[in-house]
PAZAPA-4460 file (N, C-alpha, C; in steps of 0.05 Angstrom, whole numbers, plus 32768, in hexadecimal, padded with zeros to 4 digits):
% residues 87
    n_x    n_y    n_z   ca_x   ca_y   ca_z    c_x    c_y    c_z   seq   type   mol
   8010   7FE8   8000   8000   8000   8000   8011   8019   8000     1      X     A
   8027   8024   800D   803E   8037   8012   8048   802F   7FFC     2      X     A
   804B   8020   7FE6   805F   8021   7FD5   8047   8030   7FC1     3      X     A
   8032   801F   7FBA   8017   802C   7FA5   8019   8052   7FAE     4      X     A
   8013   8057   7FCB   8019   8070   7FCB   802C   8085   7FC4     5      X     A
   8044   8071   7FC9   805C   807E   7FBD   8065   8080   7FA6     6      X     A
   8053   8076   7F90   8050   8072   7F78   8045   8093   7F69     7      X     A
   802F   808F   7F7D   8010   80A0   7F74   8016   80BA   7F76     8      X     A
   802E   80BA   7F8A   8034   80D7   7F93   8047   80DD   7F80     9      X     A
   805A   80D1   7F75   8069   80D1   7F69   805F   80DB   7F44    10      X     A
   8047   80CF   7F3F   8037   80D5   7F30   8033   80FB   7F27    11      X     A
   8026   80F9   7F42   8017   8116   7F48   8030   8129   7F49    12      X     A
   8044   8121   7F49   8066   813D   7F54   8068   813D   7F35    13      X     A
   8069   8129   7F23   8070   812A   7F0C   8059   8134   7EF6    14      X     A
   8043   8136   7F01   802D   8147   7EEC   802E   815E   7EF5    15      X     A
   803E   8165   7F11   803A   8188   7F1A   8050   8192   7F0C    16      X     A
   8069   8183   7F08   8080   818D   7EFC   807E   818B   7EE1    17      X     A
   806F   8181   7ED7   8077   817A   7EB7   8059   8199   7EB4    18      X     A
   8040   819A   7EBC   802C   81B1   7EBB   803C   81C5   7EBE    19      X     A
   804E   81CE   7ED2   8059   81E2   7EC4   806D   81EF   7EB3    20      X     A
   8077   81D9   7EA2   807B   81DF   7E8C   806A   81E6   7E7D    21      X     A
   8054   81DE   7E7A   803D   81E0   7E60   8034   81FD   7E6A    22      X     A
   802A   81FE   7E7D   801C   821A   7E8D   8028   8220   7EA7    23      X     A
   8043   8234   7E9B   804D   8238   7EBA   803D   8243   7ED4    24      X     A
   8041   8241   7EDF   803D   8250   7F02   8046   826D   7F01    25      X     A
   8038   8279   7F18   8045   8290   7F1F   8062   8292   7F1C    26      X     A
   806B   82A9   7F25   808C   82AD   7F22   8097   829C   7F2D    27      X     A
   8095   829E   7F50   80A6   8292   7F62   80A4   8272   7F57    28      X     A
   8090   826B   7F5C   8082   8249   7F59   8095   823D   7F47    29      X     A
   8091   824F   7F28   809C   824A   7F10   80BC   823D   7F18    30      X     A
   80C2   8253   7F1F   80EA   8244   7F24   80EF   8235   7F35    31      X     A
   80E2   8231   7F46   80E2   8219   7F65   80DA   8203   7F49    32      X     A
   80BC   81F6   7F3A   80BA   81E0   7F2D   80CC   81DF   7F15    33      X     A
   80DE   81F8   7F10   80ED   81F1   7EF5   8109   81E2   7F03    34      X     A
   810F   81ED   7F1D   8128   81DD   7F2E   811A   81C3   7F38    35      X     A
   8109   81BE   7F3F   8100   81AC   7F46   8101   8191   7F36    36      X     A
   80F6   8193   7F1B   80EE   8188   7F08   810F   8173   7EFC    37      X     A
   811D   8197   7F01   8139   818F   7EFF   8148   8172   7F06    38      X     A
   8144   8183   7F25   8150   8167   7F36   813F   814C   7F33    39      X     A
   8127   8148   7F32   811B   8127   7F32   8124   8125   7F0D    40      X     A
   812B   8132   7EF5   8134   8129   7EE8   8147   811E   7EE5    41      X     A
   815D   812D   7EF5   8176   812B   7EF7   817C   810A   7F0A    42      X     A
   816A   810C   7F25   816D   80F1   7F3C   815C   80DC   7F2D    43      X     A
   814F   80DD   7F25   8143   80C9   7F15   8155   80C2   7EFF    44      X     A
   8160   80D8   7EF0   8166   80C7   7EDC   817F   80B6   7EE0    45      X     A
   8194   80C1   7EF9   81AA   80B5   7EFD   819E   808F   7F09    46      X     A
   8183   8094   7F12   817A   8079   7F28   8173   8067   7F09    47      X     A
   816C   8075   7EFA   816A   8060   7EE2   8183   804F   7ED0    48      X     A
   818E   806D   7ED0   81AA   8063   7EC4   81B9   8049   7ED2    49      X     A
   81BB   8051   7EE5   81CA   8037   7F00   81B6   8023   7EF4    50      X     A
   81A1   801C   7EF7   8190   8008   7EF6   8197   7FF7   7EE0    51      X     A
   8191   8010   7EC8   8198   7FFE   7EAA   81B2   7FF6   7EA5    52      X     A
   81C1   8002   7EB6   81E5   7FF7   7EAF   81EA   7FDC   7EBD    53      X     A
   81D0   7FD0   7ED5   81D7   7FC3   7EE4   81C8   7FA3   7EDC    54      X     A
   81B4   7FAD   7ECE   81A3   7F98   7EB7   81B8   7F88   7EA4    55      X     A
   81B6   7F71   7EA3   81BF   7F61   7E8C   81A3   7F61   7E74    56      X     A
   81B8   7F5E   7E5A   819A   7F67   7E41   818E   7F4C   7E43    57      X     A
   818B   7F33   7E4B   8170   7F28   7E4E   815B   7F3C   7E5F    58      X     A
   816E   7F41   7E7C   815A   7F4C   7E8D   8150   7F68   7E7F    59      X     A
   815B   7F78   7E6A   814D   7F8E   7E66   812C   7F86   7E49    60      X     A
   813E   7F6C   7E40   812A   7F66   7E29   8112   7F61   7E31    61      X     A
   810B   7F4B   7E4A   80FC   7F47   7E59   80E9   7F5A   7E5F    62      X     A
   80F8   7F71   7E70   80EC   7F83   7E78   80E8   7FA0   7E68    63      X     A
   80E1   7FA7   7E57   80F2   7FC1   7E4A   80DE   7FDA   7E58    64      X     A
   80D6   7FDC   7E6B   80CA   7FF5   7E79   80D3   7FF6   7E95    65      X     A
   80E6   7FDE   7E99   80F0   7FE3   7EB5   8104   8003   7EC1    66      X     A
   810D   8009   7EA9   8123   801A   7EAA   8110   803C   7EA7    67      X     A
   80F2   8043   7E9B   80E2   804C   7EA3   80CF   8053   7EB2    68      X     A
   80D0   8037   7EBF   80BE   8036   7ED0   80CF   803F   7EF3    69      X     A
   80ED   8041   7EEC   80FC   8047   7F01   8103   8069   7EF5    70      X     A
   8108   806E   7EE2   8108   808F   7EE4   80F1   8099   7EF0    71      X     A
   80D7   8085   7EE7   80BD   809E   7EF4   80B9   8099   7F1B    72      X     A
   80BD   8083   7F2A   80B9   807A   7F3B   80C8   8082   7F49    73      X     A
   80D8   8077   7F47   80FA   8077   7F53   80FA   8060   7F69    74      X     A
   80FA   8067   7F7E   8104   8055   7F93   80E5   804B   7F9C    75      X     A
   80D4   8054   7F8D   80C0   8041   7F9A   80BC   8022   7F84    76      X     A
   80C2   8027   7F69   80C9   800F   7F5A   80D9   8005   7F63    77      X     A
   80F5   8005   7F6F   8100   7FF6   7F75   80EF   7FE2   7F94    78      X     A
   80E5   7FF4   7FA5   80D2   7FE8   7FB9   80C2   7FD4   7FB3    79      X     A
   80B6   7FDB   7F96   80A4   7FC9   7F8E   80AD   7FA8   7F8C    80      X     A
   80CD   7FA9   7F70   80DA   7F94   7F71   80E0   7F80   7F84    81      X     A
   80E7   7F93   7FA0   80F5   7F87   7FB4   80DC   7F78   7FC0    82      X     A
   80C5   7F87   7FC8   80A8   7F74   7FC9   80A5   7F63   7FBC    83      X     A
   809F   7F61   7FA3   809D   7F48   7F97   80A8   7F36   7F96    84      X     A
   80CC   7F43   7FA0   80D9   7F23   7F9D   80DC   7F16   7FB5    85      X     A
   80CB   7F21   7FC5   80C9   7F16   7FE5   80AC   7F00   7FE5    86      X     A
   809B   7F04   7FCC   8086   7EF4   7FD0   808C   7EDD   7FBE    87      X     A
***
């Protein structure tokens, strides 16, 4: 349930940051979500990179949205994995 949420939320940070690009915000707002946006591009995309360098290409053929599905999530995809491979 804490991981689904940490998903959902994760969801909602990334339609507030990506909305203001299309229709910025006030002044202040504007540069706080354009730094913002920055950094989870930036930490995300490094948590993907690691990920896909750490994949062998069966495991990426298999999966080919794993390495997406960890830029958008981040550490709650990995939560997810670690759940499942506990059941």
């Amino acid at each position: 349930m804490f991981i689904l949420l940490g998903k959902i939320l994760y969801l909602f940070i990334w339609l507030f940051l990506v909305f203001n690009l299309i229709v910025p915000y006030p002044k202040p707002a504007n540069i706080v979500a354009y730094i913002a946006l920055a950094a989870f591009v930036i930490i995300h995309g490094l948590q993907a990179w690691l990920l896909s360098s750490t994949l062998s290409s069966q495991e990426k053929q298999q999966d080919r949205f794993k390495t997406l599905r960890m830029f958008i999530f981040g550490v709650f995809e990995v939560l997810s994995w670690k759940k499942n491979n506990k059941l």
